[in-house]
TORDO-513306 format. One record per residue: residue in three letters; x, y, z of N, C-alpha, C, O, CB in turn; residue number from 1. Coordinates in nm, 3 decimals, always signed. Atoms other than C-alpha are relative to their C-alpha. Glycine has a CB too. Example, Ala and Ser with C-alpha at 12.3 -4.5 7.8 and 13.67 -1.06 7.14 Angstrom:
 resn  n_east n_north    n_up ca_east ca_north   ca_up  c_east c_north    c_up  o_east o_north    o_up cb_east cb_north   cb_up resi
  ALA  +0.089  -0.119  +0.000  +1.230   -0.450  +0.780  +0.090  +0.120  +0.000  +0.194  +0.118  +0.066  -0.099   +0.003  +0.125    1
  SER  -0.082  -0.119  -0.006  +1.367   -0.106  +0.714  -0.077  +0.109  +0.073  -0.026  +0.220  +0.090  +0.041   +0.046  -0.142    2
//
This chain:
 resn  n_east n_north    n_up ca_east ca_north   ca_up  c_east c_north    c_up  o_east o_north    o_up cb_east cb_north   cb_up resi
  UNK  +0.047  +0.046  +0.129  +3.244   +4.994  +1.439  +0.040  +0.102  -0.106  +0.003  +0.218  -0.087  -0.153   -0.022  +0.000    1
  UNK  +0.011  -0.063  +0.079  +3.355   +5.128  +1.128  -0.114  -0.006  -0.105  -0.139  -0.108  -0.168  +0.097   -0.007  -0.030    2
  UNK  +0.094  +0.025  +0.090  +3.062   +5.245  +0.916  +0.036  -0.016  -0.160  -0.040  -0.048  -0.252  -0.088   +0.101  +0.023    3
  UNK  -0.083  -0.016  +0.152  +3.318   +5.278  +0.601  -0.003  -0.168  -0.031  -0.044  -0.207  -0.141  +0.200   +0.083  +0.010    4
  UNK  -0.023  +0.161  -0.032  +3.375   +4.871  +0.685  -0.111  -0.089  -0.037  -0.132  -0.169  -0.128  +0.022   -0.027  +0.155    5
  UNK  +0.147  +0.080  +0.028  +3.018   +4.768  +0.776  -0.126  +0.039  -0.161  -0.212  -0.033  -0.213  -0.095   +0.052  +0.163    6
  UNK  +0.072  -0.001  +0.154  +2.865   +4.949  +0.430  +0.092  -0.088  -0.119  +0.048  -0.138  -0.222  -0.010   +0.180  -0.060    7
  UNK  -0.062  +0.122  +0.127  +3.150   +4.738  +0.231  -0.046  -0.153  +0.031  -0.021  -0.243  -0.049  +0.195   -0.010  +0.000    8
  UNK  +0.009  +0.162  -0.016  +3.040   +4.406  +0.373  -0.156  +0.052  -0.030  -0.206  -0.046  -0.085  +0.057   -0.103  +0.174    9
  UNK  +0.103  +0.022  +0.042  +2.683   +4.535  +0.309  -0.046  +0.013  -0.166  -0.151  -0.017  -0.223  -0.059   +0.068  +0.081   10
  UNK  -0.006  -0.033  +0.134  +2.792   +4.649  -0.048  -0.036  -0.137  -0.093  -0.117  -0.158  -0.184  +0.148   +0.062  -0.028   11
  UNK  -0.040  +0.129  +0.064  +2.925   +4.279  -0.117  -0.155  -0.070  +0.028  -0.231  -0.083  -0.069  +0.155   -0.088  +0.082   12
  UNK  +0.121  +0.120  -0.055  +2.626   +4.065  +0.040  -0.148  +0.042  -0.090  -0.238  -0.035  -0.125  -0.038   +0.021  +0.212   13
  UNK  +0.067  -0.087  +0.105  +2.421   +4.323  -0.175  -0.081  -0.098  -0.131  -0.195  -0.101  -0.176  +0.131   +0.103  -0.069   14
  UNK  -0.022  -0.012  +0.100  +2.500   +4.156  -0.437  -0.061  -0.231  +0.019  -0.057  -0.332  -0.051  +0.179   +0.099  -0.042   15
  UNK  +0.027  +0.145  -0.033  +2.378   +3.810  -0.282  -0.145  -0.024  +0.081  -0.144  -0.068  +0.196  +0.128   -0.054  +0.093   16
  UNK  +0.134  -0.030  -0.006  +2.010   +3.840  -0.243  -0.063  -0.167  -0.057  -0.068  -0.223  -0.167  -0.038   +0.154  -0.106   17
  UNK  +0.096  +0.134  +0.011  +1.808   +3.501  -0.168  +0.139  -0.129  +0.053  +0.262  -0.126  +0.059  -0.080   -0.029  -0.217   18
  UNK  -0.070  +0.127  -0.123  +1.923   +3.154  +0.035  +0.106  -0.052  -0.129  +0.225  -0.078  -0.113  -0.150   -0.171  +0.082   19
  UNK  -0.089  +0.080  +0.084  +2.032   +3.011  -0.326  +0.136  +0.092  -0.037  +0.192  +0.049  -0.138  -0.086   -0.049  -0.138   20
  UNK  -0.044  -0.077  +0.039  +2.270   +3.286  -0.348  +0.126  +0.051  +0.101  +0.211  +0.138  +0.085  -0.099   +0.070  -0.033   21
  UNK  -0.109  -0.072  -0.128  +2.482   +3.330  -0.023  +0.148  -0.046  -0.024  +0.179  -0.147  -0.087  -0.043   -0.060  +0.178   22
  UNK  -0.108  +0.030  -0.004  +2.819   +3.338  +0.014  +0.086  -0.020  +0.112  +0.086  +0.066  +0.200  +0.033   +0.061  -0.061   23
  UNK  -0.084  -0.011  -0.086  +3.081   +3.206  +0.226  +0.090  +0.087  +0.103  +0.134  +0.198  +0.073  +0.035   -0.036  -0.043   24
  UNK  -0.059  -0.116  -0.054  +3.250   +3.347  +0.504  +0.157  -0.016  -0.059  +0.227  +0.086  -0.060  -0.016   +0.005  +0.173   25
  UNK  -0.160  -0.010  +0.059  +3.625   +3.208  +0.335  -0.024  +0.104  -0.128  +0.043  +0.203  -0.155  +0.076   -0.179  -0.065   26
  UNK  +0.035  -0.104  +0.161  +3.496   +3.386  +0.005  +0.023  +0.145  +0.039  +0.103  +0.230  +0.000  -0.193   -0.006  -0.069   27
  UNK  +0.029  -0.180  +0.001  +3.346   +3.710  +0.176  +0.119  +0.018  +0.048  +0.181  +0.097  -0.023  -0.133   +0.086  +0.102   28
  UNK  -0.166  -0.051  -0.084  +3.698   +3.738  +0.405  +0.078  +0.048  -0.135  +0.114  +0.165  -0.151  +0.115   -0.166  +0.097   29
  UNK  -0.068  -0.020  +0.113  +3.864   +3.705  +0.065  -0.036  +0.127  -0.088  +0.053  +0.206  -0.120  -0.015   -0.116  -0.071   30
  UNK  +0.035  -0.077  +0.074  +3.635   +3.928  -0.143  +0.025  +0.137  +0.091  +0.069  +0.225  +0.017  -0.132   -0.039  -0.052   31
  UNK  -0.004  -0.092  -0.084  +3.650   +4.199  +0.158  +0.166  +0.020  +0.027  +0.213  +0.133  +0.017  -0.093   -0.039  +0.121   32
  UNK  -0.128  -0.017  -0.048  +4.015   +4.143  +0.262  -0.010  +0.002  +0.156  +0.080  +0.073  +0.198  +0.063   +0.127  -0.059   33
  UNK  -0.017  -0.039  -0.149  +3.945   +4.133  +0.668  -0.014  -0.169  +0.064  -0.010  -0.274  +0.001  -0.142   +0.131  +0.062   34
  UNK  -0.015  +0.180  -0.010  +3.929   +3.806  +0.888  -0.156  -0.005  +0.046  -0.229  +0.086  +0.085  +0.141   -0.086  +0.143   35
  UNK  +0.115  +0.024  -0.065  +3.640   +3.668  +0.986  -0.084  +0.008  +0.079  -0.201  +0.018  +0.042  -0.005   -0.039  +0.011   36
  UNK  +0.042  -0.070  -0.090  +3.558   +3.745  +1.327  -0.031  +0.143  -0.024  -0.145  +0.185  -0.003  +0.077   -0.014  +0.087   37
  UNK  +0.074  -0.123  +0.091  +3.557   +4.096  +1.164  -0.127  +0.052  -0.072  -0.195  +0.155  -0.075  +0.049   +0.005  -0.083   38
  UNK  +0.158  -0.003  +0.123  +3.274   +4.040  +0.920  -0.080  -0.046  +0.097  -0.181  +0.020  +0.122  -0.014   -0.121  -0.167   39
  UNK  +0.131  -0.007  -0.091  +3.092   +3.866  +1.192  -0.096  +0.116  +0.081  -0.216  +0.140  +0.091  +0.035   -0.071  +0.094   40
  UNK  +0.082  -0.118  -0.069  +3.082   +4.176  +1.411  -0.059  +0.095  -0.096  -0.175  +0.133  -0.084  +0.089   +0.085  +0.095   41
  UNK  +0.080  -0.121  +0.072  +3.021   +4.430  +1.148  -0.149  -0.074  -0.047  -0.250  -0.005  -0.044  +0.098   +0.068  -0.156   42
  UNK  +0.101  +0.066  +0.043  +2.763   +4.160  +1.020  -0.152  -0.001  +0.106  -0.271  -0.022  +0.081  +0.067   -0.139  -0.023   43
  UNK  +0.097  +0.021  -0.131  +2.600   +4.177  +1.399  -0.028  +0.153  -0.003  -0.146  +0.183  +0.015  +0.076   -0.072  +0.165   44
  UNK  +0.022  -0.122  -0.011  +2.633   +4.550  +1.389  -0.104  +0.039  -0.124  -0.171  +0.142  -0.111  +0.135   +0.071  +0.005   45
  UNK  +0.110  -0.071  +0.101  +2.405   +4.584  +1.051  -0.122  -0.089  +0.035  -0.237  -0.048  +0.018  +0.042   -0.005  -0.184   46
  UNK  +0.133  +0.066  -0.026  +2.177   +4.304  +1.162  -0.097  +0.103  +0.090  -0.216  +0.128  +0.074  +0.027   -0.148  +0.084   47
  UNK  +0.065  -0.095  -0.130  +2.115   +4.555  +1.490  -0.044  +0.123  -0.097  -0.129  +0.195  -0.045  +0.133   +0.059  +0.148   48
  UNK  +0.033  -0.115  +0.068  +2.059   +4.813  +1.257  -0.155  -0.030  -0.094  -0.229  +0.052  -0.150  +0.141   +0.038  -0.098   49
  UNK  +0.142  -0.013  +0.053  +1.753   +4.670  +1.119  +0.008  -0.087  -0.144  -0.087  -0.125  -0.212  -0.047   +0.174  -0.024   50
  UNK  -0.017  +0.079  +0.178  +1.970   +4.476  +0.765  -0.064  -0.154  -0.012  -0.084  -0.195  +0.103  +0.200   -0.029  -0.050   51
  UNK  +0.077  +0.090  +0.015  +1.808   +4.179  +0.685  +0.081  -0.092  -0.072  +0.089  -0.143  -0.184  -0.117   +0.038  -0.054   52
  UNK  -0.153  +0.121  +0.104  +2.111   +3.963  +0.642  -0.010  -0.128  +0.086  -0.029  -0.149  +0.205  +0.231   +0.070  +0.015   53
  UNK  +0.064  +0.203  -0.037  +2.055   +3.567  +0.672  +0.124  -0.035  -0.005  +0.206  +0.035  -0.065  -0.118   -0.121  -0.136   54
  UNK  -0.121  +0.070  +0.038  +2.338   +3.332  +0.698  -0.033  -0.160  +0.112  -0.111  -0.172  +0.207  +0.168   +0.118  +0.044   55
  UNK  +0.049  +0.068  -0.052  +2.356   +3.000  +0.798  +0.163  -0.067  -0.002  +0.244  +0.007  -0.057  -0.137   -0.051  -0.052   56
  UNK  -0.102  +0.022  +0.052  +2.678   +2.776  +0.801  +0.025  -0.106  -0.139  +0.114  -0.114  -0.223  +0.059   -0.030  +0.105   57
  UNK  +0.082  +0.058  +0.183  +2.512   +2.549  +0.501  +0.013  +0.099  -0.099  +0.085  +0.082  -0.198  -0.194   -0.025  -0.008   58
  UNK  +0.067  -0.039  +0.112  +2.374   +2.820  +0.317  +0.110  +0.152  -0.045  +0.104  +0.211  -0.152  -0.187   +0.029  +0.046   59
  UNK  -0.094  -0.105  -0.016  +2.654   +3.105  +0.382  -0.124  +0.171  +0.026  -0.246  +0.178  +0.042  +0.120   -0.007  -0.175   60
  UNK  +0.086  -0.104  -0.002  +2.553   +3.490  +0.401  -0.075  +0.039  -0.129  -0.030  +0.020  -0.242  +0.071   +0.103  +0.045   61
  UNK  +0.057  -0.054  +0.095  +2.272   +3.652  +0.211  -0.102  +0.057  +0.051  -0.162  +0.009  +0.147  -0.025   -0.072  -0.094   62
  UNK  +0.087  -0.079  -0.020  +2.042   +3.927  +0.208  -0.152  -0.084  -0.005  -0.169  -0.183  -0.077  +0.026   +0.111  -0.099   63
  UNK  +0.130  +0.078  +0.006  +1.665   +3.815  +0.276  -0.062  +0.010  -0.109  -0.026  +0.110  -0.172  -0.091   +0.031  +0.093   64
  UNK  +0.084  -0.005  +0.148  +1.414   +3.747  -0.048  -0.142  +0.002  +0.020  -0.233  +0.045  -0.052  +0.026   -0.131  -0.097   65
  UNK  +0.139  +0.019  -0.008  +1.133   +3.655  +0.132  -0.020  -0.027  +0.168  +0.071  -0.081  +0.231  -0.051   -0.130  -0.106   66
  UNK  +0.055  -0.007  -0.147  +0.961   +3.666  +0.498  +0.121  -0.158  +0.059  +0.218  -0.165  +0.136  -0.235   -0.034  +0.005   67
  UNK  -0.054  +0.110  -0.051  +1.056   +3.289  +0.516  +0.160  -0.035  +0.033  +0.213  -0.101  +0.123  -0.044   -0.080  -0.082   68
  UNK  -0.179  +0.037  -0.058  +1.446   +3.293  +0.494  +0.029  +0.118  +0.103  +0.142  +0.099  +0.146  +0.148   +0.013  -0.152   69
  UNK  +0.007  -0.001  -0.075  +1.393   +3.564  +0.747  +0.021  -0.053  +0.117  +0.119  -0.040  +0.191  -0.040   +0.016  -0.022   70
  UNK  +0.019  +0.085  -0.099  +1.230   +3.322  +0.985  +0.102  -0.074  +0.014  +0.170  -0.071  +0.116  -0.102   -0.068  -0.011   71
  UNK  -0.146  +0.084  -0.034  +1.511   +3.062  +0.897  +0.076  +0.048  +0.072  +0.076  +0.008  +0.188  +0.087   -0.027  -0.097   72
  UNK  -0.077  -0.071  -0.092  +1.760   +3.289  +1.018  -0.017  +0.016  +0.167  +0.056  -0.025  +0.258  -0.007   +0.117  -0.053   73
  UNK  +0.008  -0.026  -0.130  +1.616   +3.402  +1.319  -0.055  -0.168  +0.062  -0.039  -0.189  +0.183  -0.112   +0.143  +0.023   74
  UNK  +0.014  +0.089  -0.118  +1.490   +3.043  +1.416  +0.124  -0.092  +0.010  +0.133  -0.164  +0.109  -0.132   -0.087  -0.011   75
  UNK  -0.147  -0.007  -0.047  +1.882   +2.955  +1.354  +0.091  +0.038  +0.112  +0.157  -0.026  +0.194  +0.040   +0.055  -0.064   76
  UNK  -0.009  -0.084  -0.147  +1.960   +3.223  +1.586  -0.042  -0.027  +0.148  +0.038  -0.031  +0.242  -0.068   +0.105  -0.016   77
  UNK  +0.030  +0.036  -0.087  +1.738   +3.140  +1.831  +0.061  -0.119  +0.070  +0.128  -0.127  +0.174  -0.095   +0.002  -0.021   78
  UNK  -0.082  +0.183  -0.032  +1.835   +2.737  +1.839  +0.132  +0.064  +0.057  +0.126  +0.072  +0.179  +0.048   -0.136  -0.185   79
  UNK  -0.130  -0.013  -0.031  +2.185   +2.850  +1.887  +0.035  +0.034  +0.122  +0.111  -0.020  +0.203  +0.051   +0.075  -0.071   80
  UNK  +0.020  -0.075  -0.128  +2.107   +3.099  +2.144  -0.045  -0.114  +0.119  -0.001  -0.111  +0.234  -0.124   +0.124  -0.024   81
  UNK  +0.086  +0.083  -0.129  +1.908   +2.832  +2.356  +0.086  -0.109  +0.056  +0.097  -0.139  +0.175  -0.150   -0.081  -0.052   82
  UNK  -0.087  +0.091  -0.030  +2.166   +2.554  +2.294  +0.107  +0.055  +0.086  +0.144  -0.027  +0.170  +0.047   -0.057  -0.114   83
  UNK  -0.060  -0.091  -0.041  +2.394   +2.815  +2.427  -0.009  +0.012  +0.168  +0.084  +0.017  +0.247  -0.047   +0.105  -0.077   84
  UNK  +0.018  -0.054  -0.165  +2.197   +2.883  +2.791  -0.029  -0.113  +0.021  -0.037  -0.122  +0.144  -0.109   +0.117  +0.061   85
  UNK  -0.002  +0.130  -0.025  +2.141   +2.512  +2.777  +0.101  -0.048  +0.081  +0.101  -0.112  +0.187  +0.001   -0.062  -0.107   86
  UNK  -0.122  +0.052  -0.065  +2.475   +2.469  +2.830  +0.066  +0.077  +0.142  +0.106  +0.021  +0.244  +0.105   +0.004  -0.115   87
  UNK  -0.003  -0.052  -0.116  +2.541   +2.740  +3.060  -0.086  -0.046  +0.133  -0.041  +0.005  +0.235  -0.023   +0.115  -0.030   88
  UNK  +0.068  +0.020  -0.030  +2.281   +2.596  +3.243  +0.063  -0.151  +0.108  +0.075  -0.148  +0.230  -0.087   +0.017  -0.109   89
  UNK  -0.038  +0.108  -0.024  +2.409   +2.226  +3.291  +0.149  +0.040  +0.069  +0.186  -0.022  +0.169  -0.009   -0.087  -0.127   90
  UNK  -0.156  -0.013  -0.102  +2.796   +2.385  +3.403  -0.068  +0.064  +0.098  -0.022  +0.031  +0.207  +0.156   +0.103  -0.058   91
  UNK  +0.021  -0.039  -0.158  +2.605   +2.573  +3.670  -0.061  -0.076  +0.064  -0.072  -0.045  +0.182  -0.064   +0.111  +0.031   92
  UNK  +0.061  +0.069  -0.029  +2.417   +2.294  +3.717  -0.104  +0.022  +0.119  -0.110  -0.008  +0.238  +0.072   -0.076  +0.002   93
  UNK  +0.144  -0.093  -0.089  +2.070   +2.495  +3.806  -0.093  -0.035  -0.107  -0.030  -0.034  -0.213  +0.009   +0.209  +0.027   94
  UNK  +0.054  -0.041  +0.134  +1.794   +2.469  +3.547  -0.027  +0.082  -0.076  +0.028  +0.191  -0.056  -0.062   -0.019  -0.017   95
  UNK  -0.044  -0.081  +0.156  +1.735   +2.623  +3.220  -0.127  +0.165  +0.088  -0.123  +0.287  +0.099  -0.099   -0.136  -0.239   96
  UNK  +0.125  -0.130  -0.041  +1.412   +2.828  +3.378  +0.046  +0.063  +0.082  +0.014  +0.181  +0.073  -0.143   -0.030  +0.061   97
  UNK  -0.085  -0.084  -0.086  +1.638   +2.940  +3.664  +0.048  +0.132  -0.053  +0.024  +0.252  -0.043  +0.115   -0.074  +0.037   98
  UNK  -0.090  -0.111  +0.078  +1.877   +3.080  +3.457  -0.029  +0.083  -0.076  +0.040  +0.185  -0.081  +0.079   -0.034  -0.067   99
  UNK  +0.047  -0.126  +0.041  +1.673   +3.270  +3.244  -0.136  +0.122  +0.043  -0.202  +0.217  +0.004  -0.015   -0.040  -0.113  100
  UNK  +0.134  -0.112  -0.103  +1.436   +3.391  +3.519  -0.107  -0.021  -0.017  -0.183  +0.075  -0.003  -0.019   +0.151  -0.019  101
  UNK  +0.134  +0.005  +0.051  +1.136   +3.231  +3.414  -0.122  +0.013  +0.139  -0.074  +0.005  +0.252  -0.011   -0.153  -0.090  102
  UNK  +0.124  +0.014  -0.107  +0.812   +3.240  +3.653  -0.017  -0.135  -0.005  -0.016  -0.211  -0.102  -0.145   +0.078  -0.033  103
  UNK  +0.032  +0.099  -0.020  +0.741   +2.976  +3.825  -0.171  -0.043  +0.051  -0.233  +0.013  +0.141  +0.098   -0.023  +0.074  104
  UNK  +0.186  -0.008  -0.003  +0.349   +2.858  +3.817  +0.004  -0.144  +0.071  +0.040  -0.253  +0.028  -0.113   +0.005  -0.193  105
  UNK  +0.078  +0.140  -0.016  +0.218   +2.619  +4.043  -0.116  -0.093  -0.014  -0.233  -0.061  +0.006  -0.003   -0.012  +0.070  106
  UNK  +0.085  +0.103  +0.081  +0.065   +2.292  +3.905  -0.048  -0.067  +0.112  -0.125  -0.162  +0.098  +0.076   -0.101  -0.110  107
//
């Protein structure tokens, strides 16, 4: 990770504070100069860091304003994530509780 990299994509998004306010990833690539997959990771690398950057593919990236576009985000995240082991799930064709190790309680 460059931190010279990930503070310019946090410079720009900065500057995009609240859901009505985000910007694209064709824009930010453009405004940044790097490709996309790029901005994602540095974007994953400041999220891990604690930044409080929302994005959606509707609403584009933007810094959080309020608890709630938070939550959006992360229950974005989540959905994605689940649809995700969903599917892994159905090609191994095991179920979903298998695969993520859940306890099993008998009813």
């Amino acid at each position: 990770m460059s931190n010279k990299s990930c503070a310019l994509v946090l410079t720009v998004l900065s500057r995009h504070v609240g859901c009505g306010n985000g910007i694209g990833m064709k824009e930010l690539a453009r405004q940044l100069d790097l490709f996309p997959r790029i901005i994602r990771t540095y974007i994953s690398d400041l999220r891990e860091d604690g930044h409080a950057i929302c994005g959606t593919p509707r609403d584009g990236y933007y810094i959080a304003a309020t608890a709630d576009e938070l939550q959006t985000t992360c229950d974005f995240l989540h959905n994605r994530a689940m649809h995700s082991l969903t599917l892994e799930a159905k090609l191994k064709r095991i179920p979903l509780a298998d695969l993520i190790g859940q306890l099993h309680i008998p009813t």
